[in-house]
N, C-alpha and C positions, 0 to 999 in steps of 0.2 A: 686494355693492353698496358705492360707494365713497363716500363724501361728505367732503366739506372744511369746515373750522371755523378760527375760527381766535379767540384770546384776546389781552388788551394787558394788562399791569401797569404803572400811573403810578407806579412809588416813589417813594420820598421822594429815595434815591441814583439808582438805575435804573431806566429803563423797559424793560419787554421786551415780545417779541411772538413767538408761536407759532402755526406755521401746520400745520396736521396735516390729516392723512386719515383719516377714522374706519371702519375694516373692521369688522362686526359690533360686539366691545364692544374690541376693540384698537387702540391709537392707534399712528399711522406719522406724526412729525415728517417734513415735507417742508423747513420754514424754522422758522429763530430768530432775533429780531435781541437786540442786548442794548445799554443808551448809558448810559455814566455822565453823567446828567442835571446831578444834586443840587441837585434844587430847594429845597432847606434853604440851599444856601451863598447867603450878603449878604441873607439875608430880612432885613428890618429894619419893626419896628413892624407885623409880622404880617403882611405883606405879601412875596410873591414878586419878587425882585429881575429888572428888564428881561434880564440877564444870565440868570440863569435859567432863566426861561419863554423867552427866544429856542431856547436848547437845547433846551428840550425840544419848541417848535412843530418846530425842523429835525429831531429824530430822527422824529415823527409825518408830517412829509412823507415819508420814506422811508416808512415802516409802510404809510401808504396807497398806496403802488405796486404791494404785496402783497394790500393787502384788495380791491380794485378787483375780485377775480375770485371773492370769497367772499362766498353773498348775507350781506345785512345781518340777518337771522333766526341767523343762526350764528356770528355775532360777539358776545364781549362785553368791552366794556372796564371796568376798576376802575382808580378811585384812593383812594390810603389815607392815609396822613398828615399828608404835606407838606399835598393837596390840603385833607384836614378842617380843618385848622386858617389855610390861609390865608385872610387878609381878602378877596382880590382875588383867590379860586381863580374866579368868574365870568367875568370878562375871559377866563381861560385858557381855561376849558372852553366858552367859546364859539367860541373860534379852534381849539378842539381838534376839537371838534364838525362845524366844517366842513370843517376836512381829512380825518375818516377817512369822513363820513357816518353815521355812527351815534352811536346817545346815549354819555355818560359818566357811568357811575352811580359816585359818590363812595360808600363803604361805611364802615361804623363800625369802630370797633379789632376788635369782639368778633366780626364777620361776617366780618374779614381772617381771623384767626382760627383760625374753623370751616371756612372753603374753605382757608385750608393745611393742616390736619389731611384735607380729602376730597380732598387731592393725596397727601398722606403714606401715607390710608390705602389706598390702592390698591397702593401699592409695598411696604409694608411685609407681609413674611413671617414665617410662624413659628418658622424658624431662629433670629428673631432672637431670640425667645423662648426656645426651645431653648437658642443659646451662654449664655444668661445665665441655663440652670438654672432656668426658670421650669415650671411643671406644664404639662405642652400643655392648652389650649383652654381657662384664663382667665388673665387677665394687664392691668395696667394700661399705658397707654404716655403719658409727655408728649414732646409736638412743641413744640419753641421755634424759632424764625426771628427773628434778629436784625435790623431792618432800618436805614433809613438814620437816620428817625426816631422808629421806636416798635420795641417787641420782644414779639409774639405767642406766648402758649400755649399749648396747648389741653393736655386730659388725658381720653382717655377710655381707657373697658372692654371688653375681649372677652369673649365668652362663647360659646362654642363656635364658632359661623362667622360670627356679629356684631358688631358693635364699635359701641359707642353712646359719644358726647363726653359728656362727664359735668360740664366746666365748661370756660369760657375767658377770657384776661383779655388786655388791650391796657395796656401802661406806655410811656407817652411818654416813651422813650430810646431811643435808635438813635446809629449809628455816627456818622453825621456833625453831628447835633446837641450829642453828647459829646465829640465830636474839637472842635468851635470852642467849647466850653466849657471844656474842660479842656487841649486837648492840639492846640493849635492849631503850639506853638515843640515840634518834636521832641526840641530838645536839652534839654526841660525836664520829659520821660515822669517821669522817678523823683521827681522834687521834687511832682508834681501827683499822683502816683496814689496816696496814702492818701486825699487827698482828696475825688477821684473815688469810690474804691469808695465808701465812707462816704455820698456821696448817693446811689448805687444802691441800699447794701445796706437805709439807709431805705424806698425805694420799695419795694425786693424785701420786708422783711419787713412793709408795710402790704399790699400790693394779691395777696400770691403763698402766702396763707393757703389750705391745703387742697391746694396743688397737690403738697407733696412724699411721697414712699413709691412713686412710679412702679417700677414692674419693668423698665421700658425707656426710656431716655430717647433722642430721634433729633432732632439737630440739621439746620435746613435753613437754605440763604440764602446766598450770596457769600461773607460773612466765616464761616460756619462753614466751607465749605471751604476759605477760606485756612488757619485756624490748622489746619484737621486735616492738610492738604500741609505746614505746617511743622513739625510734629510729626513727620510719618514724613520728611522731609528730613533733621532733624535726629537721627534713631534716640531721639526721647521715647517713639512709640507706634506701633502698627500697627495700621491699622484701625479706630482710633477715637481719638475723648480724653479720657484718664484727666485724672483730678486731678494726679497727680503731672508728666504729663507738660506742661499749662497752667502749674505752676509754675515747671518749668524756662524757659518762654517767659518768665513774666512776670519773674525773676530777670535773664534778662537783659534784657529791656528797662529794667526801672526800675535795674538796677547799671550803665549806660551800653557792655555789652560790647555791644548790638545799638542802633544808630539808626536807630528806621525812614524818615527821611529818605533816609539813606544806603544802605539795603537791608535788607531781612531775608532771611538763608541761606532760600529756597526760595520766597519769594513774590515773585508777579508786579510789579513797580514803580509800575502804576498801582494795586495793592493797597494797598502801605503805610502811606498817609496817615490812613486808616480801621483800620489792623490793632490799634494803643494801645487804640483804644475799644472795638472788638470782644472784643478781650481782657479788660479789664479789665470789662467785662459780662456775659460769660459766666462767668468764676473767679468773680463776683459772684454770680449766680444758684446756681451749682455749689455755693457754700460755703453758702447761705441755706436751698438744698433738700435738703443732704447726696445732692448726688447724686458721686458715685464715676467714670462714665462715660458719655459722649457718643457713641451713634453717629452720623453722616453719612448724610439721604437727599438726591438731588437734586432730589425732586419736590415744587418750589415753588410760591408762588401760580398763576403760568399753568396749571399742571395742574387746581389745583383749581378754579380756573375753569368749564376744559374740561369737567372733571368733572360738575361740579355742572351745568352748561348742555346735558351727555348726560341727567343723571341718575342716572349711576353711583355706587352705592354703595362700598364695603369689599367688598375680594375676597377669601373666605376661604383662594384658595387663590391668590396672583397668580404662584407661579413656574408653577405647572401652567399656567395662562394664557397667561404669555409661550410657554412650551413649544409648546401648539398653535397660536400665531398663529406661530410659525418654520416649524411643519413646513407649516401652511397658505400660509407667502409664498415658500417654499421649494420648494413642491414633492413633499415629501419622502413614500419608503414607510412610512404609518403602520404597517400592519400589521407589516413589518418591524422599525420599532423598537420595535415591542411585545414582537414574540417574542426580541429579544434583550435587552431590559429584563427578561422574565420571567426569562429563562434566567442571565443575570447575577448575578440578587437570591437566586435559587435557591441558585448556586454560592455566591454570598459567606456566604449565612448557612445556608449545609453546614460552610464553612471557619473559619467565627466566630458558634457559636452565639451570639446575646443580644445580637449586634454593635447601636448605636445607630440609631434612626431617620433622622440626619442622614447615617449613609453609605449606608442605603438610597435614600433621597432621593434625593443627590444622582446614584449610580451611575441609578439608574430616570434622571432628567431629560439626563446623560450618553449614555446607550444609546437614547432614543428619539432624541437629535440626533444619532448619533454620523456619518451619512452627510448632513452637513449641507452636507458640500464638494463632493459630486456635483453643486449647483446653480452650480458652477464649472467642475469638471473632476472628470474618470473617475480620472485621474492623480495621485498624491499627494492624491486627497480630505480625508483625514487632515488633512493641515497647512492647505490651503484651510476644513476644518473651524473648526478650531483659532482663525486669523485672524475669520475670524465670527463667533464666539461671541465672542470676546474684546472686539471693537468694537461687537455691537449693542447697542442699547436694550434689556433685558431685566430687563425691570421684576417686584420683588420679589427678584433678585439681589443680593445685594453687591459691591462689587470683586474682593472674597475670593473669594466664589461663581462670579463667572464667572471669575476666572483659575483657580478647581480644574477647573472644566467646561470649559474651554478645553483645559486641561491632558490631562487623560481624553481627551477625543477624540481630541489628538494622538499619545498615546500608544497607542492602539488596536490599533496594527498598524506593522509595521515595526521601525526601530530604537526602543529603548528609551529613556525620559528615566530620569535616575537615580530609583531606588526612595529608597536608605537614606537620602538628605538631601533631604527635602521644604520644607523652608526653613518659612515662614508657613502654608501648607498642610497641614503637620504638626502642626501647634499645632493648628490648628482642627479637621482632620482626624486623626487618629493612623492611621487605618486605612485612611489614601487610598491607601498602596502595594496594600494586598492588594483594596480597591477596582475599581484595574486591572487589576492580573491577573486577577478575576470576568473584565471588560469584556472584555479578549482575549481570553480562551477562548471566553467567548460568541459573540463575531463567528466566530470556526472554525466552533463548533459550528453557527451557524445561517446558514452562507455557503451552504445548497444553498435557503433562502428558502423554506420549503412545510414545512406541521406532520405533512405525509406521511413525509417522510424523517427525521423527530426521533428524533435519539439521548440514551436518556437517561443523565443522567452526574450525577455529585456530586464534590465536593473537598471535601479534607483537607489541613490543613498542619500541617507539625512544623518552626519555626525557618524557616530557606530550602529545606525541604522540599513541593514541592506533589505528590498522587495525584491524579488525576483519575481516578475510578472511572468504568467505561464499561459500557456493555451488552454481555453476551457474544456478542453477532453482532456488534460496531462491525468486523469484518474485513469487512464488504461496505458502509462508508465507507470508499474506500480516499482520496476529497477530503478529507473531513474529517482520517484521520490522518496524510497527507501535512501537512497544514497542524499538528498539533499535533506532528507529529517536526520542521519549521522552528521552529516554538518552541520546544521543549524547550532547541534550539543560542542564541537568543535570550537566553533567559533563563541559560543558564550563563555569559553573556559577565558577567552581574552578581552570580554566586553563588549564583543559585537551581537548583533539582533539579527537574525536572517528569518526573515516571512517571505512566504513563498503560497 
């Protein structure tokens, strides 16, 4: 059964709106709108400037062409900031009121919050835990969300498939409040930003007591993922941001070699204006909590919304999740990619005893999608695979995560992607080549699809050497060994030896 929902976020920068489908406990984005509002610019004497609020009633005229078709029980709108603190948020929220037909509940810093933390924690997996050397199944996490006018954190605790918020706090600063305080004249970043930090790092170290020793720290909200796209633009970082790599930003902006008026190498131009304060709030916070690194998730307030108005909690396991709602929207033969996820995880750790849990993982979440292309075409499935996975929604993935499992399916069969140079995937994976070659042999092995005709087999490797040990009758598989004498040829085109 399918049902429709849909959430509004009033920022204080932007409003958004998310229009979903809710299958069982898996959400299917249908629409998104997103409108740089900024109801913070021209307030004057706490007041929402006419300018302003006109913006934001014309973005809520469009929203409601959308809501029109979703009952009023399934909608919920939030405002946060801007709204708490204007004098005159009444006026708005009455003209708000009557264009979408549903209430406007204005919410506190600390309840912003807690629903971005139950956006966060749905997506967030235990890899992440994992890259960062954490003991599986307890670990602390803070979520910070930078917004227009205030910047949200939460910090809570897992404990084995739980996760309980353990505090949160609301500090009235945000991008575009910082930016017409401090950093209004671009060509003026370097001269203004000791300044700057120095009233954050006041607020940071009165109101952000208790929050630092986190094991994971996950950045959400517009301007974190600007600075994270300019970091890997500019080769600071990959896949997250470090410390070091925030400073090479902020070196250049405050030495005048970057004007963000003028551009910054890899952000969007409507970006810019807001990028000085971003920055200079998050190195703020970084340095206040000793935190070292930031990851990136995308699931911001409207999720946690959604969330919270399902009633959905923290999902101990959210890639296993995404996994079944693929094969469920997909189509796909479950049972099939069971038995060649079995038979896979088999081989790889015949071939690499003690190999880590994250290449199990991920090989198992590889093998059960791996005929995810057949919801396209019979024909190059592989690469129709590939493209899928790399563009869906697949929540508790990372970018990194889905372009390895991207990667893996495409690989599966056919011509080969290079093994010896894995680029960033090698980093995080070391054992992602021998990974594949599990995954190939597997699909051989289990191309007759029935546990009647299972052959059973094990691998060994020495160097670019692979055995595939088989059953002494595999001569009455004459498919299957057809299929492992075309690999063998496959694999010598890259230096490998496969006897079987």
């Amino acid at each position: 059964m399918i049902d429709r929902y849909a959430t509004v976020d009033l920022g204080s920068n932007n409003f958004q709106m998310l229009l979903v489908d809710v299958i069982d406990t898996e959400v299917r984005v249908i629409d998104r709108l997103k409108d740089k509002v900024q109801l913070l610019q021209g307030m004057q004497n706490g007041e929402i400037s006419p300018a302003a609020m006109d913006r934001g009633l014309r973005a809520l005229g469009r929203y409601a062409e959308l809501l029109a078709a979703v009952p009023p029980e399934r909608v919920a709108v939030k405002g946060t900031h801007a709204l708490r603190i204007a004098l005159n948020r009444d006026h708005f929220l009455k003209q708000a009121q009557a264009l979408l037909h549903v209430p406007v509940d204005v919410i506190s810093g600390k309840e912003e919050a807690r629903l971005i933390d139950v956006g966060v924690s749905r997506h967030l997996s235990e890899a992440l835990g994992i890259a960062s050397g954490i003991a599986s199944g307890h670990s602390t996490c803070l979520v910070i969300d930078i917004g227009g006018g205030s910047t949200e954190f939460a910090l809570s605790r897992r404990e084995g498939g739980s996760r309980y918020l353990q505090r949160s706090a609301s500090l009235p600063l945000g991008c575009v409040s910082l930016m017409d305080a401090w950093f209004s004249r671009p060509e003026l970043v370097g001269a203004a930003w000791a300044g700057a930090r120095r009233e954050i790092a006041e607020l940071c170290e009165t109101e952000l007591k208790g929050f630092d020793g986190a094991d994971i720290v996950v950045g959400t909200s517009g301007i974190l993922e600007s600075i994270l796209t300019v970091c890997e633009a500019n080769g600071f970082s990959e896949g997250l941001i470090s410390r070091a790599a925030l400073g090479e930003i902020e070196t250049a902006l405050t030495g005048g070699r970057w004007v963000a008026d003028l551009g910054v190498p890899g952000l969007a131009p409507e970006r810019t204006d807001i990028f000085p304060s971003g920055v200079a709030i998050l190195a703020t916070v970084m340095d206040t909590l000793h935190i070292e690194v930031v990851r990136f998730s995308d699931a911001t307030l409207p999720l946690g919304i959604l969330y919270d108005l399902l009633g959905l909690d923290a999902d101990p396991d959210p890639q296993a999740g995404a996994v079944r709602s693929v094969i469920r929207q997909l189509g796909l033969d479950a049972k099939q990619g069971e038995r060649v996820a079995k038979r896979a995880v088999e081989l790889l750790r015949s071939a690499l005893p003690g190999v880590d849990d994250r290449h199990v993982t991920l090989l198992t979440h590889a093998a059960r999608l791996h005929e995810a292309g057949l919801a396209i075409s019979p024909q190059s499935y592989h690469r129709h695979g590939a493209y899928l996975l790399q563009h869906m929604n697949l929540r508790g993935f990372s970018a990194d995560e889905r372009h390895a499992l991207a990667w893996l399916v495409r690989g599966q069969r056919r011509t080969l992607p290079t093994l010896k140079d894995t680029g960033v995937m090698g980093q995080r994976f070391p054992h992602i080549a021998t990974v594949l070659l599990a995954l190939r042999l597997a699909v051989i092995l289990e191309r007759a699809r029935h546990p009647a005709t299972r052959l059973a087999a094990s691998l060994a490797m020495s160097g670019t050497t692979l055995r595939l040990n088989l059953d002494r009758e595999s001569n009455r598989y004459a498919l299957t060994l057809a299929g492992l004498a075309e690999e063998s040829l496959l694999l010598a085109r890259q230096g490998y030896r496969l006897e079987f």
